[in-house]
C-alpha positions as CSV (number, residue, x, y, z in Angstrom):
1,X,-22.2,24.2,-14.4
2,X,-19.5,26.6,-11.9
3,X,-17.0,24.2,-11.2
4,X,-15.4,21.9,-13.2
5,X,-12.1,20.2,-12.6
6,X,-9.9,18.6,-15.8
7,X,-9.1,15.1,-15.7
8,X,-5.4,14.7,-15.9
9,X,-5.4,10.9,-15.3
10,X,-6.5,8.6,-17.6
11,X,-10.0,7.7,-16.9
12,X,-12.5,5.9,-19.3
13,X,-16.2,5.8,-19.0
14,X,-17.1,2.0,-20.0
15,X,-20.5,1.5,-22.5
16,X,-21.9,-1.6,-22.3
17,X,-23.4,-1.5,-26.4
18,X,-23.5,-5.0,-27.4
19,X,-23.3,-8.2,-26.0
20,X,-19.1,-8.5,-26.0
21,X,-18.2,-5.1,-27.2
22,X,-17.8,-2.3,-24.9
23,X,-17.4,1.6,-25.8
24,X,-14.9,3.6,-23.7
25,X,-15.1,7.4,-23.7
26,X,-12.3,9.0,-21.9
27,X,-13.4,11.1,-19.1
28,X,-12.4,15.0,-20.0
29,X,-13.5,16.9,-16.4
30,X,-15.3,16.7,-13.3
31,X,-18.0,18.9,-11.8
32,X,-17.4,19.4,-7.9
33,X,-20.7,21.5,-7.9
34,X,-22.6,18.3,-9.8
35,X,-22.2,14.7,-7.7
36,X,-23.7,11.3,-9.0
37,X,-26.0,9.2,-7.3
38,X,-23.2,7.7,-5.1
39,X,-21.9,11.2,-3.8
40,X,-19.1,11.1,-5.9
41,X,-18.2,14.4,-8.6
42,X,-19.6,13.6,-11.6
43,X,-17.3,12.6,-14.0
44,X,-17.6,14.4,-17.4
45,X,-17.0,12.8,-21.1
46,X,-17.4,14.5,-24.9
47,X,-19.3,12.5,-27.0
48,X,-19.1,13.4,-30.8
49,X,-23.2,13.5,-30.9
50,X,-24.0,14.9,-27.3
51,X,-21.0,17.1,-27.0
52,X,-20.1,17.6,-23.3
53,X,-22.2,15.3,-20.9
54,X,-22.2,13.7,-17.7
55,X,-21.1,10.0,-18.3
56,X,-23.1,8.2,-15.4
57,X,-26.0,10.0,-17.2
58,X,-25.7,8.0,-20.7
59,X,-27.7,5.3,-21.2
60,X,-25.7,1.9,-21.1
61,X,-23.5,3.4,-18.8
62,X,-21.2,0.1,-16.9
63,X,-18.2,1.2,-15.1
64,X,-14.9,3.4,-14.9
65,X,-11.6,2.3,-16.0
66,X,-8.1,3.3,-14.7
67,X,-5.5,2.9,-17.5
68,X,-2.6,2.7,-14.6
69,X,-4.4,-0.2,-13.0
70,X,-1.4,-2.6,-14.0
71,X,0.9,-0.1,-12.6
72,X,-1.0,-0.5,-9.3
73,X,-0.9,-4.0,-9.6
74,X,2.8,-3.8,-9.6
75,X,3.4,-1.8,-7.0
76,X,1.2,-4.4,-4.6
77,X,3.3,-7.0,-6.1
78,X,6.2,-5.4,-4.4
79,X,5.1,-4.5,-1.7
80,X,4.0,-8.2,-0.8
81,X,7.2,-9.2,-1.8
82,X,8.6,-7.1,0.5
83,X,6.6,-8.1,3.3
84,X,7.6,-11.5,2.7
85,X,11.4,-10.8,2.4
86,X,10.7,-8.6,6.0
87,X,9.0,-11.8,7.3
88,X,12.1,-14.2,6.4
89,X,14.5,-11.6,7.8
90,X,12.5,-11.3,11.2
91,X,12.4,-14.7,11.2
92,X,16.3,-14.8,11.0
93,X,16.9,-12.5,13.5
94,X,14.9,-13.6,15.8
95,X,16.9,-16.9,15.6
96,X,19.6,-14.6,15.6
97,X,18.6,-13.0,19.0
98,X,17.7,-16.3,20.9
99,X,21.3,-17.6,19.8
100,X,22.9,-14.4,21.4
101,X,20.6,-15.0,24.2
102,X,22.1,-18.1,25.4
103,X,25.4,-16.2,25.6
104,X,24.4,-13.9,28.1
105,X,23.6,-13.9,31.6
106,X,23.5,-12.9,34.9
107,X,25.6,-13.4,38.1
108,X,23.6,-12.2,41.1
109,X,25.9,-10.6,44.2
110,X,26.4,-12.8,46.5
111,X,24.3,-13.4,49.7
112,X,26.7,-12.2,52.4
113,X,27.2,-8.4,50.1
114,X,25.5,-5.3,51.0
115,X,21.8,-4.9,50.2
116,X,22.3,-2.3,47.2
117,X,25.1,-4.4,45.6
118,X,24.1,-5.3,42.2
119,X,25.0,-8.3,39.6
120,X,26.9,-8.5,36.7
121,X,26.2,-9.3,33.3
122,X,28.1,-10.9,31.2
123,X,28.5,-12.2,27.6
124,X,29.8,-15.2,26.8
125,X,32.6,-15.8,24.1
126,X,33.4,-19.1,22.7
127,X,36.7,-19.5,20.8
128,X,39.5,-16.7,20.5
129,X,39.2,-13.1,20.6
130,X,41.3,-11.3,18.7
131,X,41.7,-7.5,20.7
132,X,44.4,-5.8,18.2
């Protein structure tokens, strides 16, 4: 084995060894010059009995475990929540921008003026401005 990589995350091989009981080995390295039947590195574990081995390898073998999946849960959670708070607010302005809308406008020049006289635009204001 030439190249091995330490796991720094915590990763658990899962052992299915009796009908409700698993076995979870923490996974100590990865080979980069070894890959398992999915083309993934092969992930590494020390068993007390076997020593170093390959975890895919071991009979019994189920799954892998992330210990920081409810940390990732979390961070979806708020992200969704997010979403829906930037949903509401779009939602808002929109209504905000269709009320301003109706404010505005547009005078065109009038027919008798030159051909490259423009409009004017103009915002209307409804109650009193204070300028000072």
């Amino acid at each position: 084995m030439k190249g091995v990589l330490p796991c720094n995350a915590e990763i658990y091989a899962v052992f299915d060894c009796a009908p409700e009981e698993c076995i979870r080995e923490r996974v100590v390295a990865f080979g980069f010059d070894n890959f398992d039947k999915s083309g993934y590195p092969a992930a590494f574990i020390f068993d007390d009995e076997l020593g170093l081995c390959e975890a895919g390898t071991i009979e019994n073998f189920k799954c892998f475990e992330y210990k920081e999946n409810d940390r990732i849960a979390d961070a979806l959670e708020r992200i969704a929540d997010k979403l829906d708070m930037l949903a509401e607010t779009g939602a808002e302005i929109e209504q905000d921008l269709n009320t301003l809308a109706e404010c505005t406008g547009y005078i065109a020049p009038p027919v008798y003026a030159p051909a490259e006289a423009k409009g004017a635009h103009y915002l209307r204001i409804g109650g009193s401005v204070d300028a000072g």
